[in-house]
C-alpha positions as CSV (number, residue, x, y, z in Angstrom):
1,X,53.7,4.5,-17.8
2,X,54.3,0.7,-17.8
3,X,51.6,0.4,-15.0
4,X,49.3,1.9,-17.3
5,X,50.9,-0.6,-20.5
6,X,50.4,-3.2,-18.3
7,X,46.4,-2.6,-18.3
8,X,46.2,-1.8,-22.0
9,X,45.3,-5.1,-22.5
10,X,42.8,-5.0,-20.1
11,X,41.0,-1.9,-21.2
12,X,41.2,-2.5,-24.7
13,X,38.9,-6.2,-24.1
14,X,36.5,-3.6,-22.3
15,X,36.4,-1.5,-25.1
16,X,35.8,-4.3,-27.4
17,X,32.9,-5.7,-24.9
18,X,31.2,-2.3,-24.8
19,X,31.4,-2.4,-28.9
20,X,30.1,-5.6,-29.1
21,X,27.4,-5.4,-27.0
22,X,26.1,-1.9,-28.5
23,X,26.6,-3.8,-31.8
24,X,24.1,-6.2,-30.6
25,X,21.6,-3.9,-29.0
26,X,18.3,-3.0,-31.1
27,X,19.3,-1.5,-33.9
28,X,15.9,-1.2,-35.9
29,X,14.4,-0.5,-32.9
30,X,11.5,-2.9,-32.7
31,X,12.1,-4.3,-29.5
32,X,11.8,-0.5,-27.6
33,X,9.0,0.1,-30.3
34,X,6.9,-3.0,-28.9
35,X,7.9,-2.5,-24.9
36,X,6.4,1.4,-25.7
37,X,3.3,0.4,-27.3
38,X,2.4,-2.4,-24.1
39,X,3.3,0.2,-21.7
40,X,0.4,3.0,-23.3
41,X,-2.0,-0.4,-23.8
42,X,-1.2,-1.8,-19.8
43,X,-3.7,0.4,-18.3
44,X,-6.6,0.0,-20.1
45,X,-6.1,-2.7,-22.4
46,X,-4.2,-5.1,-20.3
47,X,-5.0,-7.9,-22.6
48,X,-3.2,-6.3,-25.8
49,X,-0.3,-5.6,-24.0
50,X,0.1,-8.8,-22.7
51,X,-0.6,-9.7,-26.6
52,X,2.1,-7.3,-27.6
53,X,4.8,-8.6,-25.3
54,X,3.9,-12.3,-26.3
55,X,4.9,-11.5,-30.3
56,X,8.2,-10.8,-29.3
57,X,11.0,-13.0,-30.6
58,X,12.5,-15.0,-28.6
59,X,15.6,-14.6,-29.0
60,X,15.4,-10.8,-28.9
61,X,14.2,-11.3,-25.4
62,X,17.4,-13.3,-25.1
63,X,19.5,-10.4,-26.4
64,X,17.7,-7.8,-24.7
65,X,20.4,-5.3,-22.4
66,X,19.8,-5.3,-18.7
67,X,17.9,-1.8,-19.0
68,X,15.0,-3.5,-21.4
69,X,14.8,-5.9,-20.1
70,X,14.5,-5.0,-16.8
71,X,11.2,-2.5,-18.4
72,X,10.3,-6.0,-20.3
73,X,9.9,-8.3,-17.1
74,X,8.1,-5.5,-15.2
75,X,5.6,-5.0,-18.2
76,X,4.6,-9.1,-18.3
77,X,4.5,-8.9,-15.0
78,X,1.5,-6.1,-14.8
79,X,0.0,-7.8,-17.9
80,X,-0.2,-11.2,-16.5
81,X,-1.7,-10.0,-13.3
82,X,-4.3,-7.4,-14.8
83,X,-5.3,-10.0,-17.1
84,X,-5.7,-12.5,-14.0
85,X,-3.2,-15.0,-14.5
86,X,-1.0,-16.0,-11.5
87,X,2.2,-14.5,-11.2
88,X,3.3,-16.8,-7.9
89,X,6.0,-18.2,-9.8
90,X,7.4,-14.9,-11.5
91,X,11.1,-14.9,-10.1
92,X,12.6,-12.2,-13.0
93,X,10.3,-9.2,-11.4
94,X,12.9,-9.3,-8.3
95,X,16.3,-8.3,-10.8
96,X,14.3,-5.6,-12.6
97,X,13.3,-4.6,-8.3
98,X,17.1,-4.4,-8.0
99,X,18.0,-3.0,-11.6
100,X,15.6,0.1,-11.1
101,X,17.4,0.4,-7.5
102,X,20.7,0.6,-8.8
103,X,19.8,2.8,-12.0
104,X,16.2,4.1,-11.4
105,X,14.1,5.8,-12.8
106,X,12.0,5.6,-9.8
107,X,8.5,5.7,-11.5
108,X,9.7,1.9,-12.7
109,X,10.8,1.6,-9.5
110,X,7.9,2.0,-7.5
111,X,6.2,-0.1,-10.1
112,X,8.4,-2.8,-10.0
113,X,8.0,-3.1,-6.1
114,X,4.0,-3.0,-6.2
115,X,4.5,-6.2,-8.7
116,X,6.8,-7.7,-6.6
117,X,4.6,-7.0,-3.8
118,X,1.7,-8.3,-5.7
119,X,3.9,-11.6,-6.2
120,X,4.5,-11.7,-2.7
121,X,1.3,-11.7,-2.0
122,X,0.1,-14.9,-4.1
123,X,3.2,-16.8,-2.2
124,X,1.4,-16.3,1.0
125,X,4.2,-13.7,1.9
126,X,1.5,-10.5,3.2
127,X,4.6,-9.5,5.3
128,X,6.8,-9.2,2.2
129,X,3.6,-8.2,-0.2
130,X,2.9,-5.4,2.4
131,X,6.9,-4.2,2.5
132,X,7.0,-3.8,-1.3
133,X,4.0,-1.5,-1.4
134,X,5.0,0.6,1.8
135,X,8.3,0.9,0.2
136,X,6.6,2.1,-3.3
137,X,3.8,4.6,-1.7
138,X,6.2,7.5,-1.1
139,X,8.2,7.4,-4.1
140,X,4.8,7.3,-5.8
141,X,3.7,10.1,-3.9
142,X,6.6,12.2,-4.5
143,X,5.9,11.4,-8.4
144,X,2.5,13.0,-7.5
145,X,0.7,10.4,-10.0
146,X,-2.8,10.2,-8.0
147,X,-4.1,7.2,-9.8
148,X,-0.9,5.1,-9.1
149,X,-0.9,6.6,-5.5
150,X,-4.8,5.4,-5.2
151,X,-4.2,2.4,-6.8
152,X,-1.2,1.4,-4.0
153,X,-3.6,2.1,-1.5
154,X,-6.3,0.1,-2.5
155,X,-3.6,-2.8,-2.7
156,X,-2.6,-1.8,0.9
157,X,-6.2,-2.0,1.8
158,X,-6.6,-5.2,0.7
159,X,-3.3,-6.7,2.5
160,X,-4.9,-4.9,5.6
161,X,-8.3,-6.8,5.2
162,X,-7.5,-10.2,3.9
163,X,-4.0,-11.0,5.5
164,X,-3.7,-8.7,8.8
165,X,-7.7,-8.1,9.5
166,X,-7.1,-5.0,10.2
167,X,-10.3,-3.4,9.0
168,X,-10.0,-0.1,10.5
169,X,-6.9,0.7,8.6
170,X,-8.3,-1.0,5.6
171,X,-11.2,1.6,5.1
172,X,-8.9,4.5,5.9
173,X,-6.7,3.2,2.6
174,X,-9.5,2.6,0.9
175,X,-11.1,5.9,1.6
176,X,-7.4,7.7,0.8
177,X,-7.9,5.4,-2.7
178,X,-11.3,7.1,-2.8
179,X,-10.1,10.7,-2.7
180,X,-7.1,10.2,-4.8
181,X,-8.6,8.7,-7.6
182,X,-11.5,11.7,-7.3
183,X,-9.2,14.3,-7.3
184,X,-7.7,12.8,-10.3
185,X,-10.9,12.6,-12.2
186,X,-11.3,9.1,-12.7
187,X,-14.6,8.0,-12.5
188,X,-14.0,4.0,-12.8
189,X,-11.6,3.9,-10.2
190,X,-13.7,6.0,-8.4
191,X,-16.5,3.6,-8.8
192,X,-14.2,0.6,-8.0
193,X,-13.0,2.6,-4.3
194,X,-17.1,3.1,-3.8
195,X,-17.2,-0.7,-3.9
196,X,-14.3,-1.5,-2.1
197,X,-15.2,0.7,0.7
198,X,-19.0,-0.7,0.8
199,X,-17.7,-4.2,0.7
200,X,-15.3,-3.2,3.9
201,X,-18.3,-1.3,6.1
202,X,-20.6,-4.3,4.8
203,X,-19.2,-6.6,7.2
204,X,-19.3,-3.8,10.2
205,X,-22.1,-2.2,9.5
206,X,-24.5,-2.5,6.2
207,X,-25.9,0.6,6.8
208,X,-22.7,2.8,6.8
209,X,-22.5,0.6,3.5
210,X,-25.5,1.1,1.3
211,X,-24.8,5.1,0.4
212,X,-21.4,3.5,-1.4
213,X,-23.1,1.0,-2.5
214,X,-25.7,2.9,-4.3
215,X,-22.6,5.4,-6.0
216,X,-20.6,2.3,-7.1
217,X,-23.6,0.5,-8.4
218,X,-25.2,3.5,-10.2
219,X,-21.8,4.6,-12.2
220,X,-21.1,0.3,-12.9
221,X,-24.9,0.8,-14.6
222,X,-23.9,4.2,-16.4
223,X,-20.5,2.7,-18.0
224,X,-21.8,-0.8,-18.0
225,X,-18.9,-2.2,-15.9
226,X,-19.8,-5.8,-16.0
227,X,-18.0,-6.9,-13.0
228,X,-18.7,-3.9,-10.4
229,X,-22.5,-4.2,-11.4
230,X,-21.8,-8.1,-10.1
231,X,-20.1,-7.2,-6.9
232,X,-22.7,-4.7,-5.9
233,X,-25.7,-7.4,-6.8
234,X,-23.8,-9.4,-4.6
235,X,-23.4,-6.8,-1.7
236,X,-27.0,-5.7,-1.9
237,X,-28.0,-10.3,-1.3
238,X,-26.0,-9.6,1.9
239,X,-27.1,-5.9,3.1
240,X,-31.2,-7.3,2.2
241,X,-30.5,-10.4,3.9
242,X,-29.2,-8.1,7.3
243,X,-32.5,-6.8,7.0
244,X,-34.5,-10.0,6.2
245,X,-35.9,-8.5,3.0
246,X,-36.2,-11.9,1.1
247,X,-38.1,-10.4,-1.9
248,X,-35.9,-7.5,-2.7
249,X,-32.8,-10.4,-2.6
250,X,-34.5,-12.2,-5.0
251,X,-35.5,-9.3,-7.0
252,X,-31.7,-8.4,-7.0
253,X,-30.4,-11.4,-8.0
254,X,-32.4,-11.6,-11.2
255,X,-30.4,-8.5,-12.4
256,X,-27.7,-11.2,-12.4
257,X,-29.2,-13.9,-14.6
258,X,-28.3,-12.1,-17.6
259,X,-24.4,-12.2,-17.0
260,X,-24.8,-15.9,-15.6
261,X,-25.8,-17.1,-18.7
262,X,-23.3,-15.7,-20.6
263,X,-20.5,-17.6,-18.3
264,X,-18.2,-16.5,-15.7
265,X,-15.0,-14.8,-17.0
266,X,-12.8,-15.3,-14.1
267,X,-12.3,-16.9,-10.3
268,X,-13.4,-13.3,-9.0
269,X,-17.0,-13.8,-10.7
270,X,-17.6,-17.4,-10.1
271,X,-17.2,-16.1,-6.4
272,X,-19.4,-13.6,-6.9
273,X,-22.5,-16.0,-8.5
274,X,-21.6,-18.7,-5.6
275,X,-22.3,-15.7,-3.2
276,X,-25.6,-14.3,-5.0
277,X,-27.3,-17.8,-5.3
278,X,-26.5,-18.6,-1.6
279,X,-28.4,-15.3,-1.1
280,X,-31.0,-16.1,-2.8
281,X,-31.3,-20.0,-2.0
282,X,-31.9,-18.7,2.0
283,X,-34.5,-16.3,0.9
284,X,-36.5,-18.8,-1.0
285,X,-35.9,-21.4,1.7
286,X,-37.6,-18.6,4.0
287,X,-40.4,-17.5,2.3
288,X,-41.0,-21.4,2.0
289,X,-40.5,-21.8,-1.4
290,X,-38.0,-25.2,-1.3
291,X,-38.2,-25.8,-5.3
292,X,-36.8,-22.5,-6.3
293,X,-34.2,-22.5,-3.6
294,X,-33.0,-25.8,-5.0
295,X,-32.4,-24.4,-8.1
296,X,-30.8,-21.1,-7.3
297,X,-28.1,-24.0,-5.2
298,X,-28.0,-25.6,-8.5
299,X,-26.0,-23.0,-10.1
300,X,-23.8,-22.8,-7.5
301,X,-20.1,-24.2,-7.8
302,X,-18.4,-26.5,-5.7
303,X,-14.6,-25.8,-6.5
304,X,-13.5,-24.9,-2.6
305,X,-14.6,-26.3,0.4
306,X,-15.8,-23.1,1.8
307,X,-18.3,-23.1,-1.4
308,X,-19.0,-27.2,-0.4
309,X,-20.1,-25.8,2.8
310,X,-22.2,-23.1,1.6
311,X,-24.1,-26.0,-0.8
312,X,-24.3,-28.0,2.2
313,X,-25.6,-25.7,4.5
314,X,-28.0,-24.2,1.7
315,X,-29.7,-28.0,1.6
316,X,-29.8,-28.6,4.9
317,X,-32.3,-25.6,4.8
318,X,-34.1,-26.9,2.1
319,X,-34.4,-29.7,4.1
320,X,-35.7,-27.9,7.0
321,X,-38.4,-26.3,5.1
322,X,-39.3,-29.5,3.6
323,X,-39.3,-31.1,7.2
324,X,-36.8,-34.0,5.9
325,X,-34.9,-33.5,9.5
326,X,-32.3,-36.5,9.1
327,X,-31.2,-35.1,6.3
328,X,-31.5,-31.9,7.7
329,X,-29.0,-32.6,10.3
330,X,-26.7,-34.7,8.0
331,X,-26.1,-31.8,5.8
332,X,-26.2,-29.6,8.3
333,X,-23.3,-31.9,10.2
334,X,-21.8,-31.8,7.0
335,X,-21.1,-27.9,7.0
336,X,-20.4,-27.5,10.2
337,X,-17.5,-30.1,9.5
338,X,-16.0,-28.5,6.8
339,X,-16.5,-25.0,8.3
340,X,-14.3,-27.0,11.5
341,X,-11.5,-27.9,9.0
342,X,-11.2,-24.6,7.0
343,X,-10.9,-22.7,10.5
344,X,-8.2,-25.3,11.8
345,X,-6.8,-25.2,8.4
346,X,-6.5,-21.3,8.6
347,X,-5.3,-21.6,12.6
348,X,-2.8,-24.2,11.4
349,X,-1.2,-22.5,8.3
350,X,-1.3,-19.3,10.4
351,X,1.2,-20.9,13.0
352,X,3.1,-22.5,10.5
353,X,3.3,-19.6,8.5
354,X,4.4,-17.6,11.6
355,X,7.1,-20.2,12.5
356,X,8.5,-20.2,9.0
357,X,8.2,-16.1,8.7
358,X,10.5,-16.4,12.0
359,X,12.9,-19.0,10.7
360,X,12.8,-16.9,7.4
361,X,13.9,-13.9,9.1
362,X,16.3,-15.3,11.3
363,X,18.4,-17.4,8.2
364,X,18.4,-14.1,6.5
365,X,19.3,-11.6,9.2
366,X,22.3,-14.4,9.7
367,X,22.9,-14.4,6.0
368,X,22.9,-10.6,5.8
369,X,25.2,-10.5,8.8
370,X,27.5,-13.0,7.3
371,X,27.6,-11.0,3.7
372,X,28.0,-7.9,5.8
373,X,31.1,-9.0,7.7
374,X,32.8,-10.9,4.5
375,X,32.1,-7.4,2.3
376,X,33.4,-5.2,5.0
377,X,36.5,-7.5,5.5
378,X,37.1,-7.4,1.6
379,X,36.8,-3.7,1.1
380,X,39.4,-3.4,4.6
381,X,41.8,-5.6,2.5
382,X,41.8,-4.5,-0.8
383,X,42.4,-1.0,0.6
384,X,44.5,-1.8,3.0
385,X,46.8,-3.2,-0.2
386,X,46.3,-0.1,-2.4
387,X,46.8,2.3,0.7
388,X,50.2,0.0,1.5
389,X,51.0,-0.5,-2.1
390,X,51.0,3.2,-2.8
391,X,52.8,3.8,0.4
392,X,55.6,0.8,-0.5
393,X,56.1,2.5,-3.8
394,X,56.6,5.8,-2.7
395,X,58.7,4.9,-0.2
396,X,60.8,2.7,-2.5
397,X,61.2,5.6,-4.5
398,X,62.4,8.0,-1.9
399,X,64.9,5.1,-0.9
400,X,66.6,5.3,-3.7
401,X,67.0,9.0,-3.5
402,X,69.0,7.7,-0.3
403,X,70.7,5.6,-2.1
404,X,72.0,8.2,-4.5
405,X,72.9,10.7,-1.9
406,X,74.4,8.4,0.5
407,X,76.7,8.0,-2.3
408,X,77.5,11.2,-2.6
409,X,77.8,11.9,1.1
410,X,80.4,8.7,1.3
411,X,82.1,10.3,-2.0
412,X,82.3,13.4,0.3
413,X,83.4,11.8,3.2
414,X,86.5,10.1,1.8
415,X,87.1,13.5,0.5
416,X,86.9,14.5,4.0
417,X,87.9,12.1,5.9
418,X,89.3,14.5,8.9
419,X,85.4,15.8,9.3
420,X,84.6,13.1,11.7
421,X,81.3,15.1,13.0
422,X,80.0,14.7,9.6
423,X,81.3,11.2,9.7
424,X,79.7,10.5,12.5
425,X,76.0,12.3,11.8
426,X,75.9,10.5,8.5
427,X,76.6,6.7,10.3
428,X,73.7,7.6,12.3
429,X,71.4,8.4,9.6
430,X,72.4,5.4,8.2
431,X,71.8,3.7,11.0
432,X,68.1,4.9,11.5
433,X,67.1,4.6,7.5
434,X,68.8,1.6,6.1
435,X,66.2,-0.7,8.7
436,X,62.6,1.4,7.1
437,X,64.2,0.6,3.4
438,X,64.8,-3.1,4.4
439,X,61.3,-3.2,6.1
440,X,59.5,-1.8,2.9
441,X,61.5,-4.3,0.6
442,X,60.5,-6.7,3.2
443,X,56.9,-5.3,3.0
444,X,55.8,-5.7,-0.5
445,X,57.6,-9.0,0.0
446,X,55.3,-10.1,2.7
447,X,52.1,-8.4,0.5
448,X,52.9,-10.7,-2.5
449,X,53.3,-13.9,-1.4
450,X,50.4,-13.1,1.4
451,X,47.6,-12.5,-2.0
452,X,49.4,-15.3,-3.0
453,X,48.5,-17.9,-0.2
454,X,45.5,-16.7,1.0
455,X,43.9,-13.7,-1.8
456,X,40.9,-16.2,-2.2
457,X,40.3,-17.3,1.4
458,X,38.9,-15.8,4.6
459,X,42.0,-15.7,6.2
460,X,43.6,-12.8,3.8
461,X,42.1,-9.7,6.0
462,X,43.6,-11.1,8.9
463,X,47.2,-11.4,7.6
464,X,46.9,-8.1,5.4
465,X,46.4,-7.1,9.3
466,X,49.2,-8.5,10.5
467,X,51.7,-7.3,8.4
468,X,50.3,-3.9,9.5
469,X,51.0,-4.2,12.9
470,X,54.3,-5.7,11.6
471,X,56.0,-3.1,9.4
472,X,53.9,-0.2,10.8
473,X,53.2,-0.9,14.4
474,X,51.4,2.5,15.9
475,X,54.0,2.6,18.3
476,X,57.3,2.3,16.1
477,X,55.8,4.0,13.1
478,X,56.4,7.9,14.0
479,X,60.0,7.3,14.8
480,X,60.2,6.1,11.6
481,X,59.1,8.7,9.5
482,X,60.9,11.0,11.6
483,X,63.9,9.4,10.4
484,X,63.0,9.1,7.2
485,X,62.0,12.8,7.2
486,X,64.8,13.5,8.5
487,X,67.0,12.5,6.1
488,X,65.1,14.5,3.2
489,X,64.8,17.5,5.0
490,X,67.0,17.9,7.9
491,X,66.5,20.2,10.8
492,X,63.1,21.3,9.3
493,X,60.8,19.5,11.9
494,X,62.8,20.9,14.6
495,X,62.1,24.0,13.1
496,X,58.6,23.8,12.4
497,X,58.3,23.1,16.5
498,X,60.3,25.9,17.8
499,X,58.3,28.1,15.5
500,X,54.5,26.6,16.2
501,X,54.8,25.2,19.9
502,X,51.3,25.0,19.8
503,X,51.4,22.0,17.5
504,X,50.9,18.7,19.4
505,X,53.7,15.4,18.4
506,X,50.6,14.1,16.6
507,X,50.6,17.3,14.5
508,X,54.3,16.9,14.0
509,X,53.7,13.2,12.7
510,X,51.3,14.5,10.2
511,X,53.2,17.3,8.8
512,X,56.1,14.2,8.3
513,X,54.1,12.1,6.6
514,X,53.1,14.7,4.0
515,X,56.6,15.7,3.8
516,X,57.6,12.2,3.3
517,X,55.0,12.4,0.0
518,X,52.9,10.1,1.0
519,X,49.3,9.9,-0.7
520,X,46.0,10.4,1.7
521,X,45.2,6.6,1.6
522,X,48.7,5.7,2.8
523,X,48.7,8.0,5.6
524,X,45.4,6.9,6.4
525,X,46.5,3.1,6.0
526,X,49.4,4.3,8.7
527,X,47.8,6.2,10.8
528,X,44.9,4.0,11.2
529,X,42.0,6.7,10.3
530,X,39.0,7.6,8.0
531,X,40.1,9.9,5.3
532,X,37.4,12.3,6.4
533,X,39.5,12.2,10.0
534,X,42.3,13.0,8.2
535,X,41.1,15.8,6.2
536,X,39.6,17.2,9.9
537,X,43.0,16.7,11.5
538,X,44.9,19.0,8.8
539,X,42.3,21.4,8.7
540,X,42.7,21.8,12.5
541,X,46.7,21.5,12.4
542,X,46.4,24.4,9.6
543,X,44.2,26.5,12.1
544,X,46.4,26.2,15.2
545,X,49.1,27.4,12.5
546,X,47.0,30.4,11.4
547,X,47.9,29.4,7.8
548,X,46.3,31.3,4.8
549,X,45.9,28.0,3.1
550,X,45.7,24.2,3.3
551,X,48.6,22.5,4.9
552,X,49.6,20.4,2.0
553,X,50.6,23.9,0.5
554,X,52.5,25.2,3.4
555,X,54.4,21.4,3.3
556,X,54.7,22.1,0.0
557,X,56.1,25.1,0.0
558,X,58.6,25.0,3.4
559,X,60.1,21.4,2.7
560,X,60.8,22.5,-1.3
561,X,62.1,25.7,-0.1
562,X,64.3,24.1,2.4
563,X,65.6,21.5,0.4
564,X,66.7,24.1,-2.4
């Protein structure tokens, strides 16, 4: 009871915390009201739900619990990147990652990881990127949710194309993407899988391309998708160019005009454009018809150096056709240069982002280590103290029962004086228990003043340890409890042998300690072993016994028996 006054205090501040902070939660509702409607808007209208999230209050946000906003980070998140802005910087989606760990559910969960993957991915981190999605696919799987299952492996597909240039593996996601998102009944994802694949077999082999091709462009034509009627133009420049069909390049590319003019929406088109009116620059350049091919390379960008290249390499054909060779072979020298420094670019961030993955993994595999070690060491010591503490005050308490009867057994003894067997049997008693009750005065002694120097250092589990092998040293220890036993219940252990032979001295030791009263993490703390090893031992101890019930009850029941 005063252990439990003593924390009153304690508990009644947590009580008060919980109060106040359900006090402060959203009472009207507004805030779960708005994180609800942007979830229903995030799949097909990304940009209201990124609108949604945006009219939120600042300091709601602020006051938000750990559960919303946890959903909240992972919403603006997924808005952010469906609506094409860059999430490199987004640090918050990695605590909702570990929130939904902790406390699921694992829909959110799976989620969260393919955003932190995607985040991953615009660091430059593929290895990370590519971990996150692997680690989402089966619990996205087990959810049974084909579109989110086809979605992850089109993102997988991706990693395997642009990062590991693995194409093989790419297709076979991309094809899985394909079949999920047809099984489902989804006829734009569908459509964007055709593309995907036909943009994969494209660079292998354009005629394994075109039936894809043909699906995706035909369905982008029927819902009017602008941007999948753009990548397929784009796709059918290359596959016509393979086959040196200048005219049908051009003819494609005019299908593009009208979206030019209306202006590019995002990186992903400008790209797009760049690639078309490359196309179709080479196919006027050679069908000989320089003045159009300079103005299809007037609408191309220069914003990268591989679109620099492309513009210079485009010229230098222009040039060709036009027989200007100096300036022919400048522009020409001019791509190939760039071409040079994008590929030693690529070879150079490649090795440096090797070196720093390899550093990367090394610090943390140390760090993990290091935590690892430290939290083992601090879970061994705080047990170790309950397990001893428990033990100290149990033994305490059967010391004073000692106490008291010694008193009565001197009382008894001056009575008796003549008796000088019982004289004699009570000295050694004495003898053997007064040392234990010293040691466990001693003990919680040694505990004190040992969280009192060094609780908040490194060195604490190693003296905890040593005041183990001080107080209960493996060796010492049974003789011990055998005294201490001893005195509670005398002649009862003998007993116990001559009736069960069978029962080894480390039996005997167990059946002490449980006589002694000693809890299960004390006797575990003593005897050195897992409580499921304990727990294995007695069942085994009650079996060579052929006991009808545990052996805590059988203790029970013999040493309260004996002592009445």
């Amino acid at each position: 009871m005063k252990l439990l006054g003593a924390y009153c205090p304690v508990l009644l501040t947590a009580v008060i915390i919980l109060l106040s902070a359900s006090s402060c939660s959203d009472r009207s509702g507004q805030v779960t009201s708005a994180l609800d409607a942007a979830d229903s808007l995030m799949m097909a209208q990304p940009q209201a739900a990124l609108d949604t999230l945006n009219c939120l209050d600042s300091t709601a946000v602020r006051k938000m619990g750990s559960r919303d906003k946890a959903f909240y980070t992972l919403l603006l998140t997924e808005a952010e990147y469906k609506c094409y802005l860059p999430v490199a910087k987004d640090t918050a989606i990695f605590e909702a990652v570990k929130h939904y760990r902790r406390r699921g559910p694992e829909d959110r969960l799976a989620r969260a990881l393919t955003m932190q993957g995607a985040v991953l991915y615009e660091r430059g981190d593929a290895d990370g990127a590519m971990t996150a999605y692997k680690e989402a696919e089966p619990i996205i799987e087990k959810e049974g949710d084909l579109e989110q299952l086809g979605l992850i492996n089109t993102r997988i597909g991706a990693l395997y194309k642009s990062s590991f240039i693995n194409d093989s593996a790419a297709i076979a996601r991309y094809r899985k993407a394909l079949e999920c998102f047809e099984e489902a009944g989804l006829p734009e994802r569908t459509m964007y899988a055709h593309s995907s694949i036909a943009r994969m077999l494209m660079l292998d082999s354009a005629d394994k391309a075109i039936a894809h091709l043909e699906k995706a462009m035909s369905m982008a034509e029927r819902s009017g998708n602008r941007f999948i009627i753009l990548s397929c133009i784009e796709l059918y420049t290359h596959y016509y160019y393979s086959k040196q069909d200048y005219r049908r390049i051009i003819s494609a590319a005019e299908k593009a005009l009208p979206a030019y003019r209306t202006g590019t929406q995002n990186s992903a088109e400008k790209r797009m454009f760049n690639n078309i009116f490359y196309n179709t620059a080479l196919a006027y350049s050679r069908m000989g018809l320089p003045n159009s091919a300079r103005t299809a390379v007037d609408k191309m960008s220069m914003d990268s150096s591989i679109d620099s290249m492309m513009v210079y390499y485009a010229c230098a054909e222009i040039a060709r056709q036009e027989e200007r060779w100096q300036d022919a072979d400048r522009l020409s020298n001019k791509s190939r240069d760039i071409n040079d420094r994008i590929v030693a670019a690529s070879y150079d961030a490649d090795i440096y982002s090797l070196e720093r993955e390899l550093d990367y993994q090394r610090i943390v595999s140390d760090r993990d280590k290091a935590v690892g070690r430290q939290k083992v060491a601090i879970l061994i010591s705080l047990s170790t103290v309950l397990f001893l503490g428990m033990a100290v005050l149990i033994l305490y308490s059967h010391n004073k029962k000692l106490k008291a009867e010694g008193e009565l057994l001197l009382a008894s003894i001056r009575s008796y004086e003549h008796d000088a067997a019982a004289k004699a049997s009570l000295t050694v008693k004495n003898e053997q228990t007064e040392p234990i009750m010293r040691d466990m005065l001693a003990l919680i002694g040694e505990l004190n003043d040992s969280y009192f120097r060094y609780g908040s250092t490194n060195a604490f589990p190693e003296k905890i340890k040593s005041i183990i092998e001080k107080f209960f040293p493996k060796k010492d220890t049974p003789d011990r409890i055998y005294a201490i036993c001893e005195n509670l219940y005398p002649g009862i252990l003998a007993e116990i042998r001559n009736k069960y032979p069978q029962l080894t001295g480390n039996d005997i030791f167990l059946i002490a300690l449980l006589a002694c009263g000693l809890p299960t993490g004390a006797i575990c703390a003593i005897k050195r072993v897992t409580e499921s090893s304990f727990n294995v031992h007695k069942s085994r101890v009650a079996s060579k016994m052929q006991l009808n019930g545990p052996l805590s009850d059988f203790v029970s029941r013999t040493f309260v028996k004996h002592r009445q």
